[in-house]
C-alpha positions, 0 to 999 in steps of 0.5 A: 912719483908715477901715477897709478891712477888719474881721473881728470876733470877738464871744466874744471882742470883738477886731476887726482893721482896716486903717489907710489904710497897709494897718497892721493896727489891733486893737480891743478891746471890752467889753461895756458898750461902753469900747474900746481900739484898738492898731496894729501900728505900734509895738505902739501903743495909739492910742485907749482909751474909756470905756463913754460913748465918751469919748476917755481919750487925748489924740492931736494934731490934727496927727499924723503917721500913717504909718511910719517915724515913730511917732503923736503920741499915745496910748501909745507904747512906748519901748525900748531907750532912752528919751530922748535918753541913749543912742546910738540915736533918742529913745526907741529903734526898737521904737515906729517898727517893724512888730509881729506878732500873736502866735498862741500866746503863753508862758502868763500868770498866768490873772488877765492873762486872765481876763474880758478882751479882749486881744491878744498882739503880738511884736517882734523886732529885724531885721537893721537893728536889730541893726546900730545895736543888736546885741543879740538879744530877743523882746519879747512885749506883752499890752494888755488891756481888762478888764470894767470898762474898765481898760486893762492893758499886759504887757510882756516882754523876754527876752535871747536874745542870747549876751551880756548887755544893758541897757535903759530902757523907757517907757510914753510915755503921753499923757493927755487932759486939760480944762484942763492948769491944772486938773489935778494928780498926786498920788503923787509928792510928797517925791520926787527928781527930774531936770529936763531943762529944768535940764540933768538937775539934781536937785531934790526935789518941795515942792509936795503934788501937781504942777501946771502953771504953765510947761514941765515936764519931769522924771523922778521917781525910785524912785516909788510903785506908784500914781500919781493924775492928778486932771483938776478940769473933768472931775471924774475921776481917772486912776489909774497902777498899775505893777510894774517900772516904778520911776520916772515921767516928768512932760512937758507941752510949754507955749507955745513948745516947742508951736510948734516941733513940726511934728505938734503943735498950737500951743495942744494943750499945754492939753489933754494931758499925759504920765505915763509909767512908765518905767526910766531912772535905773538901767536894766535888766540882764539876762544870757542867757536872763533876762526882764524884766516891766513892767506898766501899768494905768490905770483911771478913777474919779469925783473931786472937786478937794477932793484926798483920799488916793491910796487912796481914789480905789482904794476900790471898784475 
């Protein structure tokens, strides 16, 4: 997707392109070189890198770039609904909308700031949205890229309607992965799950990590605030923290739903996965005037398959 135009901003290492839409792209950059790139497309991060230049996130090869449709890839954001379990398209309308850049924000605690390149994108819903959705918000997301390559997402829904309102909400997050059956998440063990590929059906995880064997896809209820996605050919481990976001979604597509999916390759299941912090099983309520925060941050550190305690993959960050 070739620039058309670039600004950049040094002090402050944001750049803005434009996508071959004519969609402002955001690149954010640190000084020891890890970027991350967000589309105005959806509020949409589409690329985040290490200081290597190594691609974190996985994007298909057959893609679609170009609105309505949101990229398949990178992390989308997925509200009011995620899913197929309300009356609106899978995973709402926010993800398929036009965003704007937000010039002066409402104040953040200073550490969301502090040493960070960041962008801060508004949306809110037109006269469309709120004929299949009527009900009034403005929804503020901060992506940040922190000195050590850390990429943040602040999420913040107020309700400005004059009635209440509920949601679900998902970081639809695509990792990029070596070998799908040499990666394994820890964290979610012990836990209650609903299996989509099993009609919702609830079960509890056995196993001490999840692994991929076959199709998965299931939402892990009332999780941790820390999640590992271990990658063993890579010897790295993607490390999930999340406020807000009380429970996760497993997917990975496999063989033969890969096949069925227009802007996805057949045989790209094995090199990605999806982790998603998400609200879904008890969705979020909020009166006039209330504002909801979700936060995600993933960060990258060294591993070894010998699998150790989620908290020492944490030690020294």
């Amino acid at each position: 997707m070739g620039p058309s135009a670039a600004v950049w901003d040094q002090r402050a290492s944001i750049g803005v392109t434009k996508d071959w839409n004519g969609i402002d792209q955001i690149t954010l950059r640190n000084p020891r070189g890890a970027s991350a790139r967000v589309s105005l497309h959806g509020g949409q991060v589409i690329s985040w890198r290490n200081d290597q230049g190594e691609e974190l996130l996985f994007t298909s090869s057959k893609a679609i770039f170009k609105p309505p449709k949101a990229m398949r890839g990178g992390i989308q954001i997925c509200f009011p609904q995620f899913g197929n379990c309300g009356s609106l398209e899978q995973h709402g309308f926010a993800r398929n909308k036009i965003w704007t850049i937000e010039d002066n924000p409402p104040p953040l605690h200073p550490n969301d700031a502090k040493g960070k390149a960041y962008i801060d994108l508004l949306f809110k819903p037109s006269e469309e949205d709120l004929k299949c959705w009527p009900h009034s918000f403005e929804f503020r997301l901060r992506v940040s890229l922190a000195t050590d390559g850390n990429l943040a997402m602040i999420s913040r829904i107020r309700n400005i309607n004059g009635k209440p309102l509920n949601f679900s909400f998902a970081y639809h997050t695509y990792f990029s992965a070596s070998d799908i059956s040499e990666v394994r998440i820890e964290g979610l063990e012990t836990l209650d799950y609903l299996d989509n590929l099993c009609q919702r059906e609830r079960f509890t995880e056995q196993g001490d990590a999840v692994t991929f064997e076959s199709e998965v896809d299931r939402v892990y209820l009332s999780s941790p605030s820390v999640i590992a996605v271990l990658d063993h050919e890579k010897k790295r481990t993607f490390v999930m923290r999340k406020e807000g976001l009380p429970d996760v979604v497993v997917w990975n597509p496999w063989e033969k739903k890969s096949k069925l999916m227009v802007d996805f390759g057949d045989e790209e299941y094995k090199q990605m996965l999806c982790v998603d912090g998400v609200v879904i099983e008890r969705p979020i309520p909020l009166r006039p005037g209330e504002e909801w925060t979700g936060r995600l941050e993933l960060s990258v550190v060294p591993s070894s398959y010998c699998s150790e305690p989620i908290d020492s993959h944490l030690r020294g960050l």
